[in-house]
Backbone bond lengths (Angstrom), bond angles and torsions (degrees), N, CA, C in turn:
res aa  C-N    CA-C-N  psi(-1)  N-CA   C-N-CA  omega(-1)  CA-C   N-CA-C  phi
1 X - - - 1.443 - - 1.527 108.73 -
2 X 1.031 103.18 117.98 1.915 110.85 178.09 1.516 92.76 -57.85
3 X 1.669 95.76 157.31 1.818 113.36 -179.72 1.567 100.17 -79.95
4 X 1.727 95.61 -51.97 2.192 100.94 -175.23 1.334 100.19 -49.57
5 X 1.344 101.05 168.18 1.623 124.68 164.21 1.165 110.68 -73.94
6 X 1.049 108.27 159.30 1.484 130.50 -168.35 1.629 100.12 -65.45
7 X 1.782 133.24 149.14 1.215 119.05 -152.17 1.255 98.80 -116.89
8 X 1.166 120.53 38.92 1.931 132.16 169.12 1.566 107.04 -109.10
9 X 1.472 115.78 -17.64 1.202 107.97 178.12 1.520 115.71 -107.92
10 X 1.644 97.17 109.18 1.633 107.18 172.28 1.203 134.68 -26.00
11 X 1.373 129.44 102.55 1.204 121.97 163.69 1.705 120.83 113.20
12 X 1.473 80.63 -10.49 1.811 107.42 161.35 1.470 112.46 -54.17
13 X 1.102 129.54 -58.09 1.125 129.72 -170.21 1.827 119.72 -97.26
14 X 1.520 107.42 3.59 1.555 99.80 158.51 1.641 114.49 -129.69
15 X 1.009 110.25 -145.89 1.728 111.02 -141.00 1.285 88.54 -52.59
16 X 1.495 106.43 160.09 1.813 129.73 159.93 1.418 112.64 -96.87
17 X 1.344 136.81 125.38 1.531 123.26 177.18 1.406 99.96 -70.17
18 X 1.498 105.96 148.83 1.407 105.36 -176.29 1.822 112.40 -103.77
19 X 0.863 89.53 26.01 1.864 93.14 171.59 1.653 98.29 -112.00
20 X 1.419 120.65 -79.63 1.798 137.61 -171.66 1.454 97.84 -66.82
21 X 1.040 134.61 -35.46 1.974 142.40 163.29 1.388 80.36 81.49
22 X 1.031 143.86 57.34 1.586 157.76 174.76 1.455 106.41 -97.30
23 X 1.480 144.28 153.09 1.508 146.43 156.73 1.646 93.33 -60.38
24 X 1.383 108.21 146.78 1.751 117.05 166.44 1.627 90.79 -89.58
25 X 1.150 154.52 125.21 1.108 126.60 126.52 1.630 139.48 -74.33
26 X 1.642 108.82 -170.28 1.908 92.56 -161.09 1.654 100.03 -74.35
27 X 1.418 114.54 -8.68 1.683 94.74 -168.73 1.372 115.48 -99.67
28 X 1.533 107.95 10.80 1.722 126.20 173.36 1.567 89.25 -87.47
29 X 1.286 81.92 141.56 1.406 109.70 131.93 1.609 156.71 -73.98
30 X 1.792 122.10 114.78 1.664 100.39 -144.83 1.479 97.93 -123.07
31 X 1.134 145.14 174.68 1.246 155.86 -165.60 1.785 95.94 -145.92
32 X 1.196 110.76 147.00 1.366 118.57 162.05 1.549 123.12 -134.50
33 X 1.626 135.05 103.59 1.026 130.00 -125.95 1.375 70.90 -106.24
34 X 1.544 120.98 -178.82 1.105 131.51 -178.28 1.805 104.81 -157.21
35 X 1.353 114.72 126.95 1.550 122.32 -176.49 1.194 108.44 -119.36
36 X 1.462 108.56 106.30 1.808 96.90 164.82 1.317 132.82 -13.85
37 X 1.789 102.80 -79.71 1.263 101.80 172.96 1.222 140.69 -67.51
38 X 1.364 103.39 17.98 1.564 115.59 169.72 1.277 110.34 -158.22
39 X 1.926 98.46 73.82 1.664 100.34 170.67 1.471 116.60 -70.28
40 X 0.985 138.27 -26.02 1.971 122.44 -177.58 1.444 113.40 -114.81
41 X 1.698 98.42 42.90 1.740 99.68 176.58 1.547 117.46 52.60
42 X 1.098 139.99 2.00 1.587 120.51 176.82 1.326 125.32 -54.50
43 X 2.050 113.85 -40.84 1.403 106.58 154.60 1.585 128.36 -58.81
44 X 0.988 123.66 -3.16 1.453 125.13 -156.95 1.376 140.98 64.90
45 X 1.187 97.28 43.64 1.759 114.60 -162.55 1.442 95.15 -109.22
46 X 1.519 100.81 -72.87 1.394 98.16 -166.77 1.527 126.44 -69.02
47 X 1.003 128.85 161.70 1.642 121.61 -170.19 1.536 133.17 151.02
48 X 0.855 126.49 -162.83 1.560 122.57 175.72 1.873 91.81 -114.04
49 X 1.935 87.46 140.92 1.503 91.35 176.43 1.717 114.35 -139.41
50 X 1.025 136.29 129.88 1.391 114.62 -178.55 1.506 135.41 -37.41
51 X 1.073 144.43 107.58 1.224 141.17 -157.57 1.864 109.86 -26.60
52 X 0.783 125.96 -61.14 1.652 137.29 177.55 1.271 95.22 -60.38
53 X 1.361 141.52 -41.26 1.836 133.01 173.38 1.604 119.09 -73.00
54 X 1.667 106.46 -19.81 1.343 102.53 169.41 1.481 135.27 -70.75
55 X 1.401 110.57 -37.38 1.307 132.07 -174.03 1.904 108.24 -18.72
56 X 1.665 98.01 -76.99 0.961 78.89 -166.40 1.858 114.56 -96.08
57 X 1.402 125.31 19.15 0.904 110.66 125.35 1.664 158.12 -45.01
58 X 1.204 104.93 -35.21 1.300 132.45 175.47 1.369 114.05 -62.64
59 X 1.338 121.87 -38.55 1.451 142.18 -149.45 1.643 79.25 -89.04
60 X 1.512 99.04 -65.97 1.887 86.91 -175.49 0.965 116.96 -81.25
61 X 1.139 138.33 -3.78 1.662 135.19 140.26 1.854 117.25 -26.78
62 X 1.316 90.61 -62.34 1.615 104.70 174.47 1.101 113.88 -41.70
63 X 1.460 112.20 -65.34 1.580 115.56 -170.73 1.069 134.37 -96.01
64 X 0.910 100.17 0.48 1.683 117.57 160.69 2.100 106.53 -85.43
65 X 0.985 99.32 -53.33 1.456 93.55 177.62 1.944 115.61 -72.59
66 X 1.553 118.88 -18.26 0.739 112.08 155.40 1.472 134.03 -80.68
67 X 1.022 116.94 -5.91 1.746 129.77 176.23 1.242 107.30 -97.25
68 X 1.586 124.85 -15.15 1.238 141.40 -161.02 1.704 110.35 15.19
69 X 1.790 95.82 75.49 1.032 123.06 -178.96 1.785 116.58 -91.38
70 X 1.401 136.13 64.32 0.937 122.48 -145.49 1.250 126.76 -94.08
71 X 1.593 129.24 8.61 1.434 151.44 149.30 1.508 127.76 -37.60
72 X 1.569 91.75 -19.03 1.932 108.09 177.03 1.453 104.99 -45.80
């Protein structure tokens, strides 16, 4: 038994938002926030997020990378 999902269901097999851990599918819309202190996502910050899940990620994205506060 394969681990992936089955490959009829959309969105199984590309990005996961990393806030709702939801499938993005292609007819969403996605944002990909980006955190200094966590350029390759291992904390779980950085990533692709559904547009409506980014918001307020994004916001502290900003200010945190603008304060370049990197203790987050």
């Amino acid at each position: 038994m394969p681990l992936d999902m089955a490959p009829d269901r959309e969105g199984a097999n590309g990005p996961w938002c990393a806030s709702c851990k939801a499938p993005i599918t292609k007819a969403q819309r996605s944002v990909r926030v980006q955190f200094d202190s966590d350029p390759h996502g291992f904390r779980g910050l950085t990533g692709e997020y559904h547009e409506a899940c980014s918001k307020p990620f994004a916001s502290l994205a900003h200010v945190i990378n603008v304060t370049k506060f990197s203790r987050f």
